[in-house]
C-alpha positions as CSV (number, residue, x, y, z in Angstrom):
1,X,15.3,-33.8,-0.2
2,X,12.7,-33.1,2.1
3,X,13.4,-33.1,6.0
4,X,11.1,-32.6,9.0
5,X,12.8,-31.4,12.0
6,X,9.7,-31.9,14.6
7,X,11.6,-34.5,16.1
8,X,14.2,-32.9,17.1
9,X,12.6,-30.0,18.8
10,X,10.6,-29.7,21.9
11,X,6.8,-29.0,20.4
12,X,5.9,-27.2,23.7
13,X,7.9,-25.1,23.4
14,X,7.9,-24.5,20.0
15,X,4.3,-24.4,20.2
16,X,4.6,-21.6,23.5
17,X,6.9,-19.2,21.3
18,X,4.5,-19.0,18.4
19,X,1.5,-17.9,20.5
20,X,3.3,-14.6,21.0
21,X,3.9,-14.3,17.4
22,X,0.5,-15.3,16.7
23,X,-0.1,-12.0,18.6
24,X,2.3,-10.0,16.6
25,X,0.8,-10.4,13.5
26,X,-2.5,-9.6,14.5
27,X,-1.3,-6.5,16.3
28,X,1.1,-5.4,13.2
29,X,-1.2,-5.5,9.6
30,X,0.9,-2.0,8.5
31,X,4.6,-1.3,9.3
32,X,3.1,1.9,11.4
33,X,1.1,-0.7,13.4
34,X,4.1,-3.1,13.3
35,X,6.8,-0.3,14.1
36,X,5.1,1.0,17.5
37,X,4.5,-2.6,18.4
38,X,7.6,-3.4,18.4
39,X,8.2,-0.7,20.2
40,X,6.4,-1.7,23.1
41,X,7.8,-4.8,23.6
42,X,11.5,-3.5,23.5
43,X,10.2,-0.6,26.1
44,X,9.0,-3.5,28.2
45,X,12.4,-5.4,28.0
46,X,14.6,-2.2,29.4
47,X,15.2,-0.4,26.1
48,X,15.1,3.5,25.9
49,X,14.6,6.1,23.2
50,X,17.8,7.4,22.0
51,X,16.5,10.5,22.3
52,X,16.8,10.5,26.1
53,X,20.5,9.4,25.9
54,X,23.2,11.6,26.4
55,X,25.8,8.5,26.0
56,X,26.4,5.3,25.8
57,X,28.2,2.2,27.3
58,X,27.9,-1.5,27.5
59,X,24.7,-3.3,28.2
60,X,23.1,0.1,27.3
61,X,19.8,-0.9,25.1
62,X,18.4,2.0,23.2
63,X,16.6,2.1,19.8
64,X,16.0,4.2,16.8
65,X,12.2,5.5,15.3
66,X,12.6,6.7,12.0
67,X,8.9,8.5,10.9
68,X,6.8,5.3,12.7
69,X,7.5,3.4,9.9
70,X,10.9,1.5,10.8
71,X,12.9,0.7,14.1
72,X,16.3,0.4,14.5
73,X,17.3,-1.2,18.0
74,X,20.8,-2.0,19.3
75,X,22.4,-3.8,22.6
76,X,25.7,-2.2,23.1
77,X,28.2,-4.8,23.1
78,X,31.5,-5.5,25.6
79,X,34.1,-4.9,22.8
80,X,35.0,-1.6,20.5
81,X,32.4,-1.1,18.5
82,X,34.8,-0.4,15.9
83,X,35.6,-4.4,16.0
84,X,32.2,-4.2,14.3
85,X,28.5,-4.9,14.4
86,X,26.2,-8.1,14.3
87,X,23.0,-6.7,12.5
88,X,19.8,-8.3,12.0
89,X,17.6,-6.6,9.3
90,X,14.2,-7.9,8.1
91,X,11.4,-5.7,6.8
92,X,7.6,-4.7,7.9
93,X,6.4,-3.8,5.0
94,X,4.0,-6.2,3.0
95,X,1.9,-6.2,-0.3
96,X,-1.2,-4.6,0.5
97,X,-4.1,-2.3,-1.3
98,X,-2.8,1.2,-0.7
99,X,-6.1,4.5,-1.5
100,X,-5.3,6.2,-4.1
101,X,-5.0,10.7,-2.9
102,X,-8.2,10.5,-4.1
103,X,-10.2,7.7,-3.9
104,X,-14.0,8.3,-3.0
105,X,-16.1,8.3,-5.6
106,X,-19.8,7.6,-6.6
107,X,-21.0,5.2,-9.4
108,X,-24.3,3.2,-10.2
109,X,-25.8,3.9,-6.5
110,X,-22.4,2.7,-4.8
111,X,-19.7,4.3,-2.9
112,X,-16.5,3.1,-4.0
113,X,-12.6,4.1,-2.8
114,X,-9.8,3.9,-5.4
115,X,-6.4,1.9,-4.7
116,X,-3.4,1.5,-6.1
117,X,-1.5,-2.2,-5.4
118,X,1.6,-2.0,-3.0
119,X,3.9,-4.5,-3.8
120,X,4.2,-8.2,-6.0
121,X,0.5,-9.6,-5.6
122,X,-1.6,-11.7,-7.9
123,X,-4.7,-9.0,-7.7
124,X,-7.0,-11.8,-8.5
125,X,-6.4,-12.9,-5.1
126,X,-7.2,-9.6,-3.3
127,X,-11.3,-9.8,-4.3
128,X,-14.2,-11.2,-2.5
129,X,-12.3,-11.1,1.2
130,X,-12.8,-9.2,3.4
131,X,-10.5,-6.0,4.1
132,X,-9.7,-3.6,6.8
133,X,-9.1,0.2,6.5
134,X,-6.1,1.4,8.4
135,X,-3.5,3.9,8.5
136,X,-3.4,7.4,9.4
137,X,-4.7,11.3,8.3
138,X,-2.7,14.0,8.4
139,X,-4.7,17.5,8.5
140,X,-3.5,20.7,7.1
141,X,-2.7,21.6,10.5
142,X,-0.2,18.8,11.7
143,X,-3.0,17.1,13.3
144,X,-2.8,13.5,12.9
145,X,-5.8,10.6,13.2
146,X,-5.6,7.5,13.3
147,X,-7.7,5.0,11.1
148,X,-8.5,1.3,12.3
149,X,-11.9,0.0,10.6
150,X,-12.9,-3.7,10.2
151,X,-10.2,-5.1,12.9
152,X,-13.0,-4.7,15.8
153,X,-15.3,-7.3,15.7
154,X,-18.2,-4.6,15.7
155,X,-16.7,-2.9,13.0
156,X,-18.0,-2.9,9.4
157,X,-15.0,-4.3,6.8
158,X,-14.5,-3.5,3.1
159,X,-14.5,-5.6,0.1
160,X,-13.6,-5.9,-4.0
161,X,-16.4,-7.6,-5.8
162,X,-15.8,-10.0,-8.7
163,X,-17.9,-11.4,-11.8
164,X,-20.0,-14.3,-11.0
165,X,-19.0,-17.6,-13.2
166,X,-22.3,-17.2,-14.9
167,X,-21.3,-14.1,-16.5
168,X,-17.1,-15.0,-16.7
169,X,-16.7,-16.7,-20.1
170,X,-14.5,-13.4,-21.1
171,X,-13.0,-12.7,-17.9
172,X,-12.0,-16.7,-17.7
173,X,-10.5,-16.7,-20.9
174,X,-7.8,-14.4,-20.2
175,X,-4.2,-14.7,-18.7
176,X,-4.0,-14.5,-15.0
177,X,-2.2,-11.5,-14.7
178,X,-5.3,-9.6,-16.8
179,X,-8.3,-11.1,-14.9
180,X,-8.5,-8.6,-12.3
181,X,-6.8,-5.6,-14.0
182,X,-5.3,-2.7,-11.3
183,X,-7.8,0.0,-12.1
184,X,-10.8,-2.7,-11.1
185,X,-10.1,-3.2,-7.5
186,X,-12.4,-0.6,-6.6
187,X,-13.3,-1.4,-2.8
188,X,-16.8,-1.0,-1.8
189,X,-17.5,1.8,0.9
190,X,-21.1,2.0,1.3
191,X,-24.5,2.6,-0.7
192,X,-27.0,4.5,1.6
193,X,-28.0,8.4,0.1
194,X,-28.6,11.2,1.6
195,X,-32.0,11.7,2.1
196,X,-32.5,15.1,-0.5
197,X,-33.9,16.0,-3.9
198,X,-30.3,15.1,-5.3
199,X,-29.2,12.4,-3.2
200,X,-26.1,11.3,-3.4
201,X,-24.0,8.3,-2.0
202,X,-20.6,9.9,-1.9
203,X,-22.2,13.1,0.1
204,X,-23.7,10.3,2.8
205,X,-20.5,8.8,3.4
206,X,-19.0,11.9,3.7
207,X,-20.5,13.3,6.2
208,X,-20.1,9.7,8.3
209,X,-16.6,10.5,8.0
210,X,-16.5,14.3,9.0
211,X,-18.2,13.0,12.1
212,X,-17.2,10.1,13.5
213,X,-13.4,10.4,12.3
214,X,-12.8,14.1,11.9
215,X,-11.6,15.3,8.9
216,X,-12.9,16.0,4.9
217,X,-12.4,15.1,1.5
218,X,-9.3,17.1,0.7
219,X,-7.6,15.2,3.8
220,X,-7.1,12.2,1.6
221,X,-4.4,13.7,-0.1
222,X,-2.2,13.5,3.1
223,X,-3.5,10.4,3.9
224,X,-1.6,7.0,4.0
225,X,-4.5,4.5,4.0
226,X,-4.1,0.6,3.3
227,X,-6.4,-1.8,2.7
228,X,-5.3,-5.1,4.6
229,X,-7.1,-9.2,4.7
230,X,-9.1,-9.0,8.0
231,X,-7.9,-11.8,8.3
232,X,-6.6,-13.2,12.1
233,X,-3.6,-15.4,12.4
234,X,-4.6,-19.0,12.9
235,X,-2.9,-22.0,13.8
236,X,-3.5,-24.7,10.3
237,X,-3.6,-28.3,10.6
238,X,-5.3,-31.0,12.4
239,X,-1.9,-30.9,14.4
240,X,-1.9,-27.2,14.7
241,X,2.1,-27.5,13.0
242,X,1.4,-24.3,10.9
243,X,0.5,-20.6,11.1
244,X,-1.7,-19.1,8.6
245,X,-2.0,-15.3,8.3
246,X,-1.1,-11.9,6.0
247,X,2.1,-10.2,6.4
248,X,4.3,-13.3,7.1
249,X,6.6,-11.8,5.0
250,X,8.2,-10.3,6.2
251,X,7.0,-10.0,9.8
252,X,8.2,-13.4,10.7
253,X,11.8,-12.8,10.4
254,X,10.9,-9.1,12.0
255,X,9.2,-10.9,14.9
256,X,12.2,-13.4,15.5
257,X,15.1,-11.4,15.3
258,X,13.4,-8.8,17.4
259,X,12.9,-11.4,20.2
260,X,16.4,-12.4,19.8
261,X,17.8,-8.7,20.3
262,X,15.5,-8.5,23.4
263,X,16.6,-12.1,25.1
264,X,20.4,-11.8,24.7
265,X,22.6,-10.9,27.8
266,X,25.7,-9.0,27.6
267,X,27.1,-10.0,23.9
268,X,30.8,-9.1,23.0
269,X,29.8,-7.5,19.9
270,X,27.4,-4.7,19.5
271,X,24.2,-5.7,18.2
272,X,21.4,-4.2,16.1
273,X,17.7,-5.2,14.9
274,X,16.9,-3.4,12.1
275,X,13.3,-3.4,10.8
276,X,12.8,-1.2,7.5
277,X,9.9,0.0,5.6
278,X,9.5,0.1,1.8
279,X,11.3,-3.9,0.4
280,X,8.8,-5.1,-1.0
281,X,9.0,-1.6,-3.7
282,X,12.4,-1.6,-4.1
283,X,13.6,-0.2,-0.7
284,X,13.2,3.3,-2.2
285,X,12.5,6.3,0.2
286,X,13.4,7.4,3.7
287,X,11.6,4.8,5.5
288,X,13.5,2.2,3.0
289,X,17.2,0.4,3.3
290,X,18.5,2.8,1.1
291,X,18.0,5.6,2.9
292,X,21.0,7.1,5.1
293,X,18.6,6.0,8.3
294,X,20.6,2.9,8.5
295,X,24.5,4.6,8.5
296,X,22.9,7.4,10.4
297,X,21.6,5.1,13.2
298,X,25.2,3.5,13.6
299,X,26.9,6.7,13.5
300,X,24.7,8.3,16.2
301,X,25.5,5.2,18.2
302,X,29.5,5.5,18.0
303,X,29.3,9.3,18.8
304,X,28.0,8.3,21.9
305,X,30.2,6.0,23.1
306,X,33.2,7.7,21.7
307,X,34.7,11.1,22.7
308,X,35.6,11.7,19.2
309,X,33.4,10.7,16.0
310,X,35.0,10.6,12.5
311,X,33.5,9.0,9.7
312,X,36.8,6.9,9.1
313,X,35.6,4.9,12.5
314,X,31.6,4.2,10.6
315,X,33.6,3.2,7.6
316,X,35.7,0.7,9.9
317,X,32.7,-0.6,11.9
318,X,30.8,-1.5,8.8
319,X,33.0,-3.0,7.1
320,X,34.3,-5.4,10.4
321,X,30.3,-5.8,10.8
322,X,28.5,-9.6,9.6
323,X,24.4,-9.3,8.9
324,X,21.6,-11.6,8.3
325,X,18.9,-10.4,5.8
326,X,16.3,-11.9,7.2
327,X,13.6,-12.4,4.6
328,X,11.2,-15.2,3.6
329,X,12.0,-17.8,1.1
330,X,9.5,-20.0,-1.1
331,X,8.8,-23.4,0.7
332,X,8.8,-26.3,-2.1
333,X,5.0,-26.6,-2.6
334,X,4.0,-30.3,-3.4
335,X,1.0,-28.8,-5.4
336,X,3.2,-26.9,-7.4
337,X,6.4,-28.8,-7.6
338,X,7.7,-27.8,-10.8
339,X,9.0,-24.4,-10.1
340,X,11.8,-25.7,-7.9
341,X,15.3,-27.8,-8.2
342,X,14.9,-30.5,-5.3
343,X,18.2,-30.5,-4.5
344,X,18.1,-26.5,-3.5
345,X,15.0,-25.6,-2.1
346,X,13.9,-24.9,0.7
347,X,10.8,-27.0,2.5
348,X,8.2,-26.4,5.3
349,X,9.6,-28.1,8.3
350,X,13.1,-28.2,7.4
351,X,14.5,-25.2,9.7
352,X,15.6,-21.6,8.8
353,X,16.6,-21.2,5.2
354,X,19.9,-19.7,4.0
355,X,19.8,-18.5,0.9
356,X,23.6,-17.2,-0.7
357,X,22.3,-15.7,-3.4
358,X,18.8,-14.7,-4.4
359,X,18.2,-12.5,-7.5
360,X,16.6,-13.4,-10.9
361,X,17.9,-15.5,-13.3
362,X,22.0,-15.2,-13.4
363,X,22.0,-13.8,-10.0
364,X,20.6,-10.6,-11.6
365,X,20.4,-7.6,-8.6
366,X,22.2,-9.7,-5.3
367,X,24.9,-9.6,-3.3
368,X,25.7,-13.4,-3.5
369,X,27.5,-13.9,-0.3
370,X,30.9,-14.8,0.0
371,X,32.3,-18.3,0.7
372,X,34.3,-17.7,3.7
373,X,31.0,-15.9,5.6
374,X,28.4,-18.8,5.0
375,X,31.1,-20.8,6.7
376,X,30.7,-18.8,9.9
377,X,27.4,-18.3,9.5
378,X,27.0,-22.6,9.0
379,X,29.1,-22.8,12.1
380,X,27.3,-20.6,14.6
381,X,24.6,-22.5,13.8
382,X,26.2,-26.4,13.9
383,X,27.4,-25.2,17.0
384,X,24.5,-23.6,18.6
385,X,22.2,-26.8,17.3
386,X,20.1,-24.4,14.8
387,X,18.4,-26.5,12.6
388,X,18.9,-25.2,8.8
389,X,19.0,-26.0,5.1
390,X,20.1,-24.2,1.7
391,X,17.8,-22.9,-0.1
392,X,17.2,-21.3,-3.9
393,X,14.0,-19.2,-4.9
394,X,12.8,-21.3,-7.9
395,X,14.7,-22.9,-10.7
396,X,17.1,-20.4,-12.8
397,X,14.8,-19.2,-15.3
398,X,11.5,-19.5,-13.5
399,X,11.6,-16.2,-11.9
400,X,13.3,-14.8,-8.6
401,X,12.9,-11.9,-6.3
402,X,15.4,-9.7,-4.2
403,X,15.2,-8.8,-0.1
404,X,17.6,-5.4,1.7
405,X,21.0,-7.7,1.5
406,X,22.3,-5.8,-1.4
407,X,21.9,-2.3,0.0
408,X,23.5,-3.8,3.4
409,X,26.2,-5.5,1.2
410,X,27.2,-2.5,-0.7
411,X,28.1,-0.6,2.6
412,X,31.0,-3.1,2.6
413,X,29.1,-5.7,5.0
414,X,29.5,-9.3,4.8
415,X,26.2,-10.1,4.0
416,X,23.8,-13.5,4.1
417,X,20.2,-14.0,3.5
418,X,18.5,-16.3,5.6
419,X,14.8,-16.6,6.8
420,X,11.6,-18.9,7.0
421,X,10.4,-20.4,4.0
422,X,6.6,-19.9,3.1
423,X,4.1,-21.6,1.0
424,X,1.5,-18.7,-0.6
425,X,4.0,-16.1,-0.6
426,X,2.7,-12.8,-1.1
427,X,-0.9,-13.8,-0.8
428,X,-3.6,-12.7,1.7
429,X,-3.4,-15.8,4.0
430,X,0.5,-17.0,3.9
431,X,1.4,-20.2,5.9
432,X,4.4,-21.1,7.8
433,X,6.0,-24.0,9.8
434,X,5.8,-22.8,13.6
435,X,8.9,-25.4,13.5
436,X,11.1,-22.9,11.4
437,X,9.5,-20.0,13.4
438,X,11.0,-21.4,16.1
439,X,14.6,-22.1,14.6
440,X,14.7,-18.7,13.4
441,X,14.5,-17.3,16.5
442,X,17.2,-19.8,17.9
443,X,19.1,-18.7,14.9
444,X,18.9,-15.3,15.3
445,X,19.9,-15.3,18.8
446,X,23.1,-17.4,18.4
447,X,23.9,-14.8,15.5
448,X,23.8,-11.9,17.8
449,X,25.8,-13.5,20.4
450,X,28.6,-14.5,18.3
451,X,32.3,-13.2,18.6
């Protein structure tokens, strides 16, 4: 059943809180973008590179950069950190148009780049907007530029042509997953030649490159350049009750739980906001929840504010440690109602979504968390007046999807997803409920602070 939580909640400030994640999205379209944003604002709020820190005590702030593509940040609680941790972990990561290692090339006249899809996406969806360019090139000799095209306003942008209807009758007829195959989205780059006996597009564009951004063709290969909606973050709706924007998931829940961790004031337990690279591809990789950044992080932390460190003490603090997996959820769409079971979905408006399980089909690939922990969880909320509902991803057999719980989970964590719900999931322009925005955040911070 459907619920609307407005009136409960003060809109101003509701509204107030989403302006400065409004901000965030349009200052984080890649997790390296996302990663040393984030890293500002915890700077700003009194936190210090672990690298400066000899050790640690209570109230100490520090944080964790693994490779500028995730961020680890914790508030050193009042009791033993061996009583355990409270952990926040969300991903900033999102499905995107990565270049192929090599992607210029030259055909009919027209300069086109290669890519290769990052992530779930419907790659009918990802032609005929427009796109930025942005990521980073890594010389031969360490030295390292960074790319931003298309988010100036003076800055050309990139796009992926399609048929017109006209000429579709083929294209129309097939399934959705085959209209826009994966080798078609071709970007285009530019057209002009140079001006020689054998002209040649790809040669032009070159040599634009060389000069105004420093390096050749054979940097590509140690390249990591993604194609992103350039796209700002806009309020949606006459009553200006939504955000609209690309890389709401998972940047939403990264956003809230990292202004929780930077608002809370001398918490009993230790705290950490974790904000990983690589979900949305399976968490693989050094940037990714699977990697030993996340133990590694907690162990470095207990070395310093213990004489002695033994591994027995990380195996004790996980596994007296709770954790949110805060990830996105699908909002019951009223255009597309028939993917969802009423009674457990979750719906734009109704508050932050907690999801036990999430998985495919018979809980295929989660951590399905345990009775006795949604309990607590329910009653940090109840009694910090979080606003919140249950929520499913789709009817049994209609699909499903998976977020970092498990990987936490299997460290011996108790374990709970929870996060906003979204309607156009995984598409270009996703939309949220500034209302669940908010009561994530509010969420979030009680989490933190409980005992």
């Amino acid at each position: 059943m459907a619920k609307n939580i407005w009136k409960d909640i003060d809109k101003k400030e509701v509204f107030s809180f989403c302006d400065g994640y409004i901000k965030y999205l349009d200052n984080s379209k890649t997790e390296r973008l996302c990663e040393e944003y984030s890293k500002c604002l915890c700077e700003k709020k009194g936190f210090r590179d672990i690298k400066a820190c000899n050790s640690l005590k209570c109230g100490d702030k520090v944080y964790f950069v693994n490779r500028d593509k995730s961020i680890a940040l914790f508030v050193i609680g009042e009791e033993d950190i061996e009583s355990g941790i409270n952990i926040i972990a969300s991903h900033i990561d999102s499905p995107r148009l990565d270049l192929k290692p090599n992607p210029l090339y030259e055909d009919m006249g027209i300069g086109l780049l290669k890519t290769h899809y990052y992530g779930g996406i419907k790659k009918y969806q990802w032609t005929t907007i427009p796109l930025s360019l942005i990521g980073v090139v890594i010389k031969e000799n360490g030295e390292k530029i960074n790319i931003n095209i298309g988010e100036d306003d003076n800055d050309p942008v990139f796009t992926i042509t399609d048929l017109l209807p006209h000429l579709a009758k083929d294209q129309m007829a097939k399934k959705a997953t085959e209209v826009v195959e994966g080798e078609s989205l071709n970007a285009l780059f530019g057209s002009i030649a140079t001006d020689e006996e054998n002209d040649s597009v790809k040669k032009a564009l070159l040599e634009i490159i060389k000069e105004k951004y420093g390096f050749s063709e054979d940097d590509f290969v140690s390249s990591e350049l993604e194609l992103v909606p350039n796209v700002k973050a806009r309020n949606v709706g006459l009553d200006m009750s939504m955000i609209g924007a690309y890389g709401q998931d998972d940047r939403v829940c990264a956003y809230t739980s990292l202004k929780a961790i930077l608002d809370i004031k001398n918490p009993k337990k230790t705290c950490m906001c974790y904000l990983a690279d690589k979900e949305e591809i399976g968490s693989m990789g050094v940037t990714g929840t699977k990697s030993r950044f996340f133990e590694n992080s907690i162990a470095e932390v207990i070395a310093m504010l213990k004489s002695q460190y033994n591994d027995l003490i990380l195996r004790r603090t996980l596994s007296n440690s709770m954790c949110l997996s805060a990830d996105v959820t699908n909002a019951n769409d009223p255009n597309y109602k028939s993917v969802c079971e009423d009674k457990n979905a979750a719906y734009l408006g109704g508050g932050l979504a907690i999801a036990k399980y999430t998985g495919a089909r018979g809980k295929s690939s989660t951590s399905d968390a345990n009775a006795e922990f949604v309990a607590k969880v329910r009653g940090v909320f109840n009694s910090n007046n979080v606003l919140w509902q249950m929520a499913e991803l789709g009817k049994v057999d209609q699909g499903g999807g998976g977020t970092v719980a498990q990987y936490v989970a299997n460290l011996n964590v108790d374990t709970l997803d929870c996060g906003v719900p979204l309607y156009s999931m995984h598409a270009p322009f996703e939309i949220s409920s500034k209302a669940d925005v908010y009561m994530a955040y509010k969420g979030y911070k009680a989490f933190y602070e409980a005992e």
